[in-house]
SEVEXTI-847740 format. One line per field, with one value per residue (C-alpha): residue number from 1; residue in three letters; x, y, z. Coordinates in steps of 0.5 Angstrom, whole numbers, plus 2048, in hexadecimal, padded with zeros to 3 digits. Layout:
// residues N
n <- c(NUM_...)
res <- c(Ala_...)
X <- c(X_...)
Y <- c(Y_...)
Z <- c(Z_...)
END
This chain:
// residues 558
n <- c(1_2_3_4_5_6_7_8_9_10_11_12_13_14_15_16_17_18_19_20_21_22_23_24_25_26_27_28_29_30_31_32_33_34_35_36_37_38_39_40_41_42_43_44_45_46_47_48_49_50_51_52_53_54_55_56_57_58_59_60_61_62_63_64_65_66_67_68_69_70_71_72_73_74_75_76_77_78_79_80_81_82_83_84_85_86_87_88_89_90_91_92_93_94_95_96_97_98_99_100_101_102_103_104_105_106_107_108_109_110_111_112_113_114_115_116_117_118_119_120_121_122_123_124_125_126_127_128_129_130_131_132_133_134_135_136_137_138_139_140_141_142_143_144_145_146_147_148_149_150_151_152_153_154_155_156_157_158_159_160_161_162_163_164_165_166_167_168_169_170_171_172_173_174_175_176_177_178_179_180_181_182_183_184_185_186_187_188_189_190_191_192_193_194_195_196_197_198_199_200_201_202_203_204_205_206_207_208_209_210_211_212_213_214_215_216_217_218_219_220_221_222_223_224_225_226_227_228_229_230_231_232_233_234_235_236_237_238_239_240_241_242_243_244_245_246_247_248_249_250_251_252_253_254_255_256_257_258_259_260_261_262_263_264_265_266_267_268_269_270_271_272_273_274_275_276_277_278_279_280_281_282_283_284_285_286_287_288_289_290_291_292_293_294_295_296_297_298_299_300_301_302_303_304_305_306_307_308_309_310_311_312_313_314_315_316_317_318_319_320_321_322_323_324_325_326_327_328_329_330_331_332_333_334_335_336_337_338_339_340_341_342_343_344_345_346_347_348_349_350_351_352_353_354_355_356_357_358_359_360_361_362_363_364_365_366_367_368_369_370_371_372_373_374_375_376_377_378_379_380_381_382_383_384_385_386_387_388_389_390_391_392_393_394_395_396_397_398_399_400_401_402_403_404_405_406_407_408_409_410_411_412_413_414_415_416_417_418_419_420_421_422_423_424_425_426_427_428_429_430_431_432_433_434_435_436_437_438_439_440_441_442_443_444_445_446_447_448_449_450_451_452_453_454_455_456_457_458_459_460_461_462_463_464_465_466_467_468_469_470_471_472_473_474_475_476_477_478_479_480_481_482_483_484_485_486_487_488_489_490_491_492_493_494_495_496_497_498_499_500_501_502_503_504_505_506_507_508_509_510_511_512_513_514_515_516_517_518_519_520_521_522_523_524_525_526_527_528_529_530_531_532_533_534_535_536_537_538_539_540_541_542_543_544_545_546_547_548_549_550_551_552_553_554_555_556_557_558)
res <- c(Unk_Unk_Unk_Unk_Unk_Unk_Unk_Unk_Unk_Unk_Unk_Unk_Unk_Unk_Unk_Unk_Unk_Unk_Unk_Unk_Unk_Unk_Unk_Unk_Unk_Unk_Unk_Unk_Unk_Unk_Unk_Unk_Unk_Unk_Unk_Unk_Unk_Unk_Unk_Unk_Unk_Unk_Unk_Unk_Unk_Unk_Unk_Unk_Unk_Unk_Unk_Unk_Unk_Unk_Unk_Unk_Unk_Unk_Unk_Unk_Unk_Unk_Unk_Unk_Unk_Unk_Unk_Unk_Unk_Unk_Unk_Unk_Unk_Unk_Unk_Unk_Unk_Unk_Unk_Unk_Unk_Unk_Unk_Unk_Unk_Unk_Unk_Unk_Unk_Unk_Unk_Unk_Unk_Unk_Unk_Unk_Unk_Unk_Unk_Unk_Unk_Unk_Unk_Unk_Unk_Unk_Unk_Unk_Unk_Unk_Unk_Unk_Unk_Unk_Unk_Unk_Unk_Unk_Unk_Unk_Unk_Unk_Unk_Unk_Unk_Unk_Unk_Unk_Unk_Unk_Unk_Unk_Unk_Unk_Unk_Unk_Unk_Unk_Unk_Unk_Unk_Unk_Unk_Unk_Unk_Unk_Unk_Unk_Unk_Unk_Unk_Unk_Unk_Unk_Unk_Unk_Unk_Unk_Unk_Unk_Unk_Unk_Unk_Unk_Unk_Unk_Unk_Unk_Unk_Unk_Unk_Unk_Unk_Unk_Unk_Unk_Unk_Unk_Unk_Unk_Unk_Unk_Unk_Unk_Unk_Unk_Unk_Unk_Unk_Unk_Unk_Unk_Unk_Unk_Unk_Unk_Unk_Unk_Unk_Unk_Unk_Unk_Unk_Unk_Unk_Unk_Unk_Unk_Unk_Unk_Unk_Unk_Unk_Unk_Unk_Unk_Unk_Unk_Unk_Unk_Unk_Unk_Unk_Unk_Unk_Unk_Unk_Unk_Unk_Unk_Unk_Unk_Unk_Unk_Unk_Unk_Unk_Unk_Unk_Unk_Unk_Unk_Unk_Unk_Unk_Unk_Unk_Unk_Unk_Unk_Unk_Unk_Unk_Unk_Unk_Unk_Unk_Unk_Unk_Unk_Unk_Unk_Unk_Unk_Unk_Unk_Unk_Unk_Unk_Unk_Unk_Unk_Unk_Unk_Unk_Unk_Unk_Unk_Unk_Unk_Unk_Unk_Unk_Unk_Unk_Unk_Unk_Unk_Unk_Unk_Unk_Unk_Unk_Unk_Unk_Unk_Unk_Unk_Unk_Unk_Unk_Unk_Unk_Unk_Unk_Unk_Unk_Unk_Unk_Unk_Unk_Unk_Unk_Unk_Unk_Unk_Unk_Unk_Unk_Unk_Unk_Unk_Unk_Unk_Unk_Unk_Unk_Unk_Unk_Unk_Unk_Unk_Unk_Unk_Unk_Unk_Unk_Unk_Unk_Unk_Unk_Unk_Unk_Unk_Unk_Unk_Unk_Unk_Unk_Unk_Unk_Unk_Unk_Unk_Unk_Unk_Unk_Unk_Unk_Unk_Unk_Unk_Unk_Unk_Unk_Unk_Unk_Unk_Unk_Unk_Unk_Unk_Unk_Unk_Unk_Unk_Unk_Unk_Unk_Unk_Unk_Unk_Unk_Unk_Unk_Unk_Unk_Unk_Unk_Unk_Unk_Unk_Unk_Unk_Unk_Unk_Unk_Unk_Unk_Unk_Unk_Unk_Unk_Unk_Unk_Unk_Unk_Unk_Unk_Unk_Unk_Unk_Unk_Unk_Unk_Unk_Unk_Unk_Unk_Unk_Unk_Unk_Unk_Unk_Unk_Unk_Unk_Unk_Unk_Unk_Unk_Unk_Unk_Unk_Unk_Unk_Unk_Unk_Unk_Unk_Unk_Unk_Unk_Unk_Unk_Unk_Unk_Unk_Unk_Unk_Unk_Unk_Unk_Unk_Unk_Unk_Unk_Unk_Unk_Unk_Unk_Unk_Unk_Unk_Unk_Unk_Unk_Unk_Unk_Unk_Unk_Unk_Unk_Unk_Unk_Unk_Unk_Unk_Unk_Unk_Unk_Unk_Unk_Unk_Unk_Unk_Unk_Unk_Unk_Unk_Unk_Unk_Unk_Unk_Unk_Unk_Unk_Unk_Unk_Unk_Unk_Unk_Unk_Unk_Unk_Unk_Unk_Unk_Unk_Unk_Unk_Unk_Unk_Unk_Unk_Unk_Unk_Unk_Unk_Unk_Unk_Unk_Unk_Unk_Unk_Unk_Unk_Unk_Unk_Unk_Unk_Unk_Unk_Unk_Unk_Unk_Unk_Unk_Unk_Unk_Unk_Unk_Unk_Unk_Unk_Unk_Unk_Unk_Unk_Unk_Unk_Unk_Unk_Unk_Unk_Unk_Unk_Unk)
X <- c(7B2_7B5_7B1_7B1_7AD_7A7_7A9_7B1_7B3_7B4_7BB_7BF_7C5_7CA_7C6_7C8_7CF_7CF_7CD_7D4_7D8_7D6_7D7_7CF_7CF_7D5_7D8_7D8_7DE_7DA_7D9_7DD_7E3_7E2_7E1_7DE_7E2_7E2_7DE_7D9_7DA_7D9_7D3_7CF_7D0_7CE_7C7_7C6_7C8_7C3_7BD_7BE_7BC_7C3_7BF_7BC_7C2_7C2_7C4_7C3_7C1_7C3_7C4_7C7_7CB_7D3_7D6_7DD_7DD_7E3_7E7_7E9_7E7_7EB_7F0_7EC_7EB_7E4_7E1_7E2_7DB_7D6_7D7_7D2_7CC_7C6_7C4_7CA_7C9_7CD_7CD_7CB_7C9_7CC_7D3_7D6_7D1_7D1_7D9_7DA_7D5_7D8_7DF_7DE_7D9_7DB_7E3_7E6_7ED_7F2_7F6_7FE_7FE_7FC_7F5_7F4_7EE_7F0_7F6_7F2_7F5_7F1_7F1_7EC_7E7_7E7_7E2_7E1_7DB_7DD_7D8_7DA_7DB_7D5_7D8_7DC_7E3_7E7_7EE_7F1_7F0_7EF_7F5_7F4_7F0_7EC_7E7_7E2_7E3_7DE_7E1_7DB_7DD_7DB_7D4_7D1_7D5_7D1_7D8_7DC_7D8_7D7_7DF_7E0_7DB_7DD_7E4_7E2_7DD_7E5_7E8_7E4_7E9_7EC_7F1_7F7_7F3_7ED_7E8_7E5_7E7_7E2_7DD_7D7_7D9_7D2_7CF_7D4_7D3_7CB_7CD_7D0_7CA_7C6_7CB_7CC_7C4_7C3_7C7_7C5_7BE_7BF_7BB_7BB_7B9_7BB_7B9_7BA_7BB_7B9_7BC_7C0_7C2_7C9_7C9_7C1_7C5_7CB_7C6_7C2_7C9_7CA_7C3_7C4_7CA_7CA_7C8_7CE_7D4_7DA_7D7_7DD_7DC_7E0_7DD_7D7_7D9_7DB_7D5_7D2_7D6_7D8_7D6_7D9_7DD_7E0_7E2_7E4_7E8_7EC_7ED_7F0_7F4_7F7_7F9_7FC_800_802_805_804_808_80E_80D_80C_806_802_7FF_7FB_7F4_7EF_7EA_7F1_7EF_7E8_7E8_7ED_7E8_7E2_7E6_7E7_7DF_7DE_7DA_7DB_7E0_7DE_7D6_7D4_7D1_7D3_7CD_7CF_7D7_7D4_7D0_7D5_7DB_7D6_7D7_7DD_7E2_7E7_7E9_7ED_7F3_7F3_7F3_7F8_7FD_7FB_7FD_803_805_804_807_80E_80C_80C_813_816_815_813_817_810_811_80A_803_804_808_806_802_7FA_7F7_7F3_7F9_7FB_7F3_7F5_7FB_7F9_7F3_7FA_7FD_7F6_7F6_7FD_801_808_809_80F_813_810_80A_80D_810_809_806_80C_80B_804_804_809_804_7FD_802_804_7FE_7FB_7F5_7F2_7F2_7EB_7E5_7E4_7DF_7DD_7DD_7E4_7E6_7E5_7E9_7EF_7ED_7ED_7F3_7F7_7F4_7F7_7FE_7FE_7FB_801_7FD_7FE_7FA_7F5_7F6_7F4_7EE_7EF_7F7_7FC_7FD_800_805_802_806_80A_806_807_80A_806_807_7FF_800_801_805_809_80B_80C_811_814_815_819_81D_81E_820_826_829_82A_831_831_834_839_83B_83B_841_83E_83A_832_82E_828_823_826_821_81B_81D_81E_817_814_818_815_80F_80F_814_819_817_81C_819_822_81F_81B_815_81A_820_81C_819_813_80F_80D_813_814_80E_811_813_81B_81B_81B_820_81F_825_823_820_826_82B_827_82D_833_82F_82F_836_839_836_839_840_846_847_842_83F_840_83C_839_837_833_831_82D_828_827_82B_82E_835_831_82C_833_836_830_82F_836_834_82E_82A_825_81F_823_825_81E_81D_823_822_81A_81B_820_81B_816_81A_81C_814_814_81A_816_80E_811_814_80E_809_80D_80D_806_803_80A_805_804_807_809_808_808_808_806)
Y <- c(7F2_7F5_7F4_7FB_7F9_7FD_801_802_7FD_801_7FF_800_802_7FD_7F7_7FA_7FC_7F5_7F3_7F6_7F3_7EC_7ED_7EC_7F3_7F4_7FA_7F8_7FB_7FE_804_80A_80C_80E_816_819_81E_81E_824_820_819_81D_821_81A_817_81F_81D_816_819_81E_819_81D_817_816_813_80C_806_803_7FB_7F5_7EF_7E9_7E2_7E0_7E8_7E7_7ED_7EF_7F2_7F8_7F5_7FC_803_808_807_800_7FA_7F8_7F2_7EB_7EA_7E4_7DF_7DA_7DE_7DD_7E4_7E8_7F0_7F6_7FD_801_808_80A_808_80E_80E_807_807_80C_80A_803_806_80B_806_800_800_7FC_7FA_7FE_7FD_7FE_800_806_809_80B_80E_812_815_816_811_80D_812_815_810_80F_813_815_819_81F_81E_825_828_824_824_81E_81E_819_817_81A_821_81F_81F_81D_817_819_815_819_818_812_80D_80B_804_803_805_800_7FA_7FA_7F8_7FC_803_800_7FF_807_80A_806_80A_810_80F_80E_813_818_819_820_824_828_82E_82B_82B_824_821_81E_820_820_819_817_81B_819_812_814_818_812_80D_812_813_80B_80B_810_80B_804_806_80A_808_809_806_801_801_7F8_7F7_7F0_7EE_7EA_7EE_7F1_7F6_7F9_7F9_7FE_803_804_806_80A_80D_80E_811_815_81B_81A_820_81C_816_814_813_80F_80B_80B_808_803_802_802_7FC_7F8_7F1_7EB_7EB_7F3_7F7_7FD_800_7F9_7FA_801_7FF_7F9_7FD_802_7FD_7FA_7FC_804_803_801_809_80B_80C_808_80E_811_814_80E_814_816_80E_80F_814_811_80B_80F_813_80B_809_810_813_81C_81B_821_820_81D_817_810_80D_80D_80B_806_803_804_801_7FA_7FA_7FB_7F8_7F7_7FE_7FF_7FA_7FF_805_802_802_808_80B_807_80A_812_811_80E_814_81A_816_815_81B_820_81E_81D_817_817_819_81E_822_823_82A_828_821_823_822_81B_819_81D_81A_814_814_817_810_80C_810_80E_809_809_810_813_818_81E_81C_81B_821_825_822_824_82C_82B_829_82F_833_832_832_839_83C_838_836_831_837_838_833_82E_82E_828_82C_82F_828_826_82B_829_822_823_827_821_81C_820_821_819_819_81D_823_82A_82E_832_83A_83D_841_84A_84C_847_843_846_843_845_848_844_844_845_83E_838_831_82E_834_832_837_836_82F_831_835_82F_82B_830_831_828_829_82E_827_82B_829_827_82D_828_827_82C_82A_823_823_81F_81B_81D_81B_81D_823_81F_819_81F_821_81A_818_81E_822_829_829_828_830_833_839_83D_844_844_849_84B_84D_851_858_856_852_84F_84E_848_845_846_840_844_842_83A_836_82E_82B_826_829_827_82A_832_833_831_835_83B_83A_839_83F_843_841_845_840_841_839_837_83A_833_833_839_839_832_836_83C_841_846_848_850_84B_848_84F_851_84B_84D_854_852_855_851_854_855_84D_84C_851_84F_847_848_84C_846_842_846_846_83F_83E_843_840_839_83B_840_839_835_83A_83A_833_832_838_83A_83E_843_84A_84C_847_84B_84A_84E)
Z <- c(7F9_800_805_80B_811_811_818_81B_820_826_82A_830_830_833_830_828_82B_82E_827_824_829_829_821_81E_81C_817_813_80B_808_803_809_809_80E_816_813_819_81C_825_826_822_826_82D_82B_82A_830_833_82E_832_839_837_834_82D_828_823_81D_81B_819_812_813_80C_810_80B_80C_806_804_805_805_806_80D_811_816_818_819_81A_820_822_820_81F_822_81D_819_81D_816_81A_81C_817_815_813_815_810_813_80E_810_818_818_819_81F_821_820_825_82B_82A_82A_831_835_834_831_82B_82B_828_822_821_81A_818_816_80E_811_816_819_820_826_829_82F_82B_82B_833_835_83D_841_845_84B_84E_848_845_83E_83A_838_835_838_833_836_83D_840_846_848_84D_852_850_849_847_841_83C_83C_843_843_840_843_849_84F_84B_84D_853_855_851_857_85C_85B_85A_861_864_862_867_86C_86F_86C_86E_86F_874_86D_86C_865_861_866_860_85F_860_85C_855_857_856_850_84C_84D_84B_844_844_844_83E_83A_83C_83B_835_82F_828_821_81C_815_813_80B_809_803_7FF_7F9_7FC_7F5_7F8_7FF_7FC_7F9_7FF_803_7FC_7FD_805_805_7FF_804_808_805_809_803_7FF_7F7_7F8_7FD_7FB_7F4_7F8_7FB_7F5_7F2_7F8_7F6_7F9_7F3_7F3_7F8_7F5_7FA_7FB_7F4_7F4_7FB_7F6_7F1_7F6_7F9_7F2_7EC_7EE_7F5_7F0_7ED_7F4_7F3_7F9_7FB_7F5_7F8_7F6_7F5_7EF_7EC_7EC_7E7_7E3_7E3_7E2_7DA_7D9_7DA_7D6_7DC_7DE_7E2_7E7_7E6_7EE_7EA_7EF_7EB_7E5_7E7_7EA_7E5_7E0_7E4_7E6_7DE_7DD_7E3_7E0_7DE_7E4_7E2_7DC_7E0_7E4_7DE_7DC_7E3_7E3_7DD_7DF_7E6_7E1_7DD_7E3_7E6_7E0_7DD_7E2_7E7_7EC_7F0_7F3_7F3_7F8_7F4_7EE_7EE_7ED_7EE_7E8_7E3_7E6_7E2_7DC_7DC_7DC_7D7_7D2_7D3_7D2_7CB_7CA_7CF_7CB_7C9_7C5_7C9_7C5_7C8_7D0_7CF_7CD_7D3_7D8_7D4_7D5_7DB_7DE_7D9_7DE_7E5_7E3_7E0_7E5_7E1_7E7_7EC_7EB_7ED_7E7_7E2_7DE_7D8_7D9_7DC_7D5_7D1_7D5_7D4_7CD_7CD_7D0_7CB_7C5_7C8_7C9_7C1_7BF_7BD_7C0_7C4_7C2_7C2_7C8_7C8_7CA_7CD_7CE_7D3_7DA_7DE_7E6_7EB_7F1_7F7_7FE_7FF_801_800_7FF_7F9_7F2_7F1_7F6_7F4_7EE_7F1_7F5_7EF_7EB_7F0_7F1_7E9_7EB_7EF_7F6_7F9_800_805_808_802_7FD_7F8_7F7_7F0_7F1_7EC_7E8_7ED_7F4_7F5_7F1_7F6_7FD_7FB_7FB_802_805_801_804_80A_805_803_809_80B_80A_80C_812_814_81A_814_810_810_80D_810_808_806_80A_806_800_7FB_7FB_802_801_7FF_7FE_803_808_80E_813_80D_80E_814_810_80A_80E_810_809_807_80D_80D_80A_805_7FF_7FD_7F6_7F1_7ED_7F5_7F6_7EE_7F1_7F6_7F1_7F5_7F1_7F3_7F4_7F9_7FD_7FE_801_805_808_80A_80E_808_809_805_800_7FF_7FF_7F9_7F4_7F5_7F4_7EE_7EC_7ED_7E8_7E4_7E3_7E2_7DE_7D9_7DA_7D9_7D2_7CF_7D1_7CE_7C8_7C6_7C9_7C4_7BF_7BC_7C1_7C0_7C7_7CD_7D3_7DA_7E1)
END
């Protein structure tokens, strides 16, 4: 049984951060990432300035729990855990909280390596208070330090506020023009005891949970924080599993690190793996059920080693057979999930089934089926369809007209169609534009795209040469080239000697879009080569429709 004290334990401030700092009250690696965005760390610390309360702190106190702790958070490394106290203290409601007054009042030391939780520097989490402005800033849009600018971790150190006063009381001095510099230093000298006061003397409670039972623990965190929207599933499944035994957010890291590393693959999103593992434990993929994926995943542990295989042999399918090199690239995180139930149905398929999934695959991206928020129902159809073409089997007849092929959008690379686009122009191996005439391999575009994602898809029309704004959004105004090529490019294009054709066939310009291009007719350009492209789509989306549903009169397109 868990035992709750009967009232909150009401606590000063710097005694918890104290705490913090000396390594008795630790971050249990079951907690989520630092999710707090600046705006939200500052307006804390104006509720304490302000007395306004910032919520009642969760701790499990145990004297025999072990639980595997973060060594860092963010930017900076968090203080080693005290192995030798008697009573061990987990955080397990306020870290986004407490982490961030220990951070802005007390300092931590900073880590060289690159945060997978944040991309803010370290500047943003060094807090100052204006004393003239009377408002806090962080050093990352301070600019300039100034002697009125008051740094948090001096104010509860009692020699160093003392120092940064007796600094500011010597700035008074005349200026250039007879007025008296800082000749208000008394009065922020008396303004920062009283900001350091507030912040000494700052209370707040703390819940202790007294038990032994890490399993009873976990679901309390699960109880807790399941309020909280910035509350990955991810995290809270692990939350849910966590045992001294399972770690599953170590596992996933282990299996990105792994034999999915060796596909390029380390970067898969874990939210991407969970769903794979939640149709291997048969649990709704997009019902909100940490619950029951935690329950289910306690049973069955090992099932992550099976859809580690299964993904391995998805990421080896998209390479090989589509030319999609990383996760990133292919056009919807949902067909990555569908794609892997298909090789649980059957691991080893025959080419006819590759072919079916690479068809079906190119099917969904261009009537773009995952464009519309998911249901679990019609998640299902689309899982029962993948399971089929893995089987053997054809697809069912769609229901009403035939499936269309959707228009190309205005370009933008975070748009599925817009890689689609990207990975057909990788299929037509680009030639580089410092050597037209030299033949490339198959995979040279497929391998452009993985190097650099979307700076890859070279912007060749500018909205400064076209007439109309719009038309330098439009997919006919990309080439895939890299982006230090795009001069050459434009060059080459320009000269008085025509490139090679295979060279111009290779980034889809048309010997009609070069012409224009030559005569300055920018817009023009833009329009044949996007039709080129529709075209080319349209040639793709006819074949594949065709072999997915061979009893279809008259499939069509937009």
């Amino acid at each position: 049984m868990a035992g709750f004290y009967s009232e909150p334990q009401i606590r000063y401030l710097p005694q918890v951060l104290e705490e913090i700092g000396s390594g008795q009250i630790v971050i249990p690696k079951f907690q989520r990432p630092l999710v707090w965005p600046k705006e939200m760390r500052l307006a804390l610390l104006d509720s304490i300035l302000e007395g306004i309360p910032i919520g009642t702190v969760m701790l499990w106190r145990t004297r025999s729990g072990e639980m595997s702790v973060k060594d860092r958070l963010g930017p900076f490394f968090l203080p080693n855990a005290d192995r030798n106290a008697p009573v061990r203290q987990y955080l397990l409601d306020g870290e986004q909280r407490l982490t961030t007054l220990y951070f802005a009042l007390i300092g931590a030391r900073q880590s060289d390596e690159d945060s997978e939780e944040t991309d803010e520097r370290s500047e943003a989490f060094q807090v100052y208070y204006d004393l003239r402005a009377k408002k806090f800033v962080t050093r990352e849009d301070l600019g300039t330090v100034l002697p009125h600018h008051l740094p948090l971790t001096d104010m509860l150190q009692g020699s160093r506020l003392v120092k940064f006063q007796r600094n500011l009381v010597g700035q008074r001095r005349m200026g250039k023009r007879g007025h008296e510099l800082y000749a208000d230093a008394d009065a922020l000298v008396s303004l920062s005891d009283e900001v350091a006061d507030t912040f000494r003397q700052y209370k707040f409670p703390t819940v202790p949970v007294t038990s032994e039972s890490i399993e009873l623990v976990t679901r309390t965190f699960q109880r807790v924080n399941s309020q909280h929207v910035t509350m990955s599933e991810v995290h809270m499944v692990n939350a849910l599993t966590w045992s001294s035994r399972f770690d599953l957010l170590d596992r996933l890291q282990e299996m990105k690190q792994g034999s999915l590393a060796e596909f390029g693959w380390d970067e898969v999103d874990d939210q991407t793996i969970l769903r794979v593992c939640k149709i291997a434990l048969g649990v709704a993929v997009y019902d909100d059920d940490s619950e029951a994926v935690g329950k289910a995943l306690k049973r069955q542990p090992n099932v992550l080693g099976e859809v580690e295989a299964h993904l391995r042999h998805a990421a080896r399918f998209l390479k090989s057979k589509c030319l999609i090199r990383a996760p990133a690239l292919v056009p919807y995180t949902a067909q990555i999930v569908l794609l892997a139930a298909a090789f649980r149905e059957r691991n080893e398929p025959d080419e006819d089934v590759l072919e079916r999934l690479r068809d079906w695959l190119w099917f969904t991206t261009y009537t773009e089926m995952f464009q519309r928020q998911m249901s679990e129902s019609r998640f299902s159809q689309l899982l029962d369809d993948v399971r089929a073409l893995a089987s053997g089997q054809m697809l069912a007849q769609p229901h009403g007209n035939a499936p269309t092929k959707r228009p190309l959008p205005r370009f933008d690379f975070r748009h599925a169609r817009a890689r689609g686009v990207a990975l057909l122009m990788a299929e037509y191996r680009p030639r580089a534009p410092s050597a037209p005439s030299e033949e490339v391999t198959r995979v040279h575009g497929s391998r452009l795209l993985a190097e650099y994602r979307n700076r890859v898809m070279t912007q060749l029309i500018t909205s400064a040469q076209a007439k109309r704004p719009a038309v330098s959004g439009s997919p006919g105004a990309r080439v895939l080239v890299r982006p230090e090529s795009i001069g050459t490019l434009r060059r080459l294009l320009q000269s008085d000697e025509r490139p090679p054709s295979k060279f111009l066939a290779s980034h889809v310009i048309s010997y009609d879009a070069y012409q224009a291009f030559r005569d300055g007719d920018y817009d023009r350009f833009v329009q044949l080569r996007e039709s080129h492209l529709n075209g080319l789509e349209d040639a793709r989306f006819q074949s594949v429709l065709r072999r997915l549903y061979p009893t279809l009169v008259e499939p069509s397109s937009v």
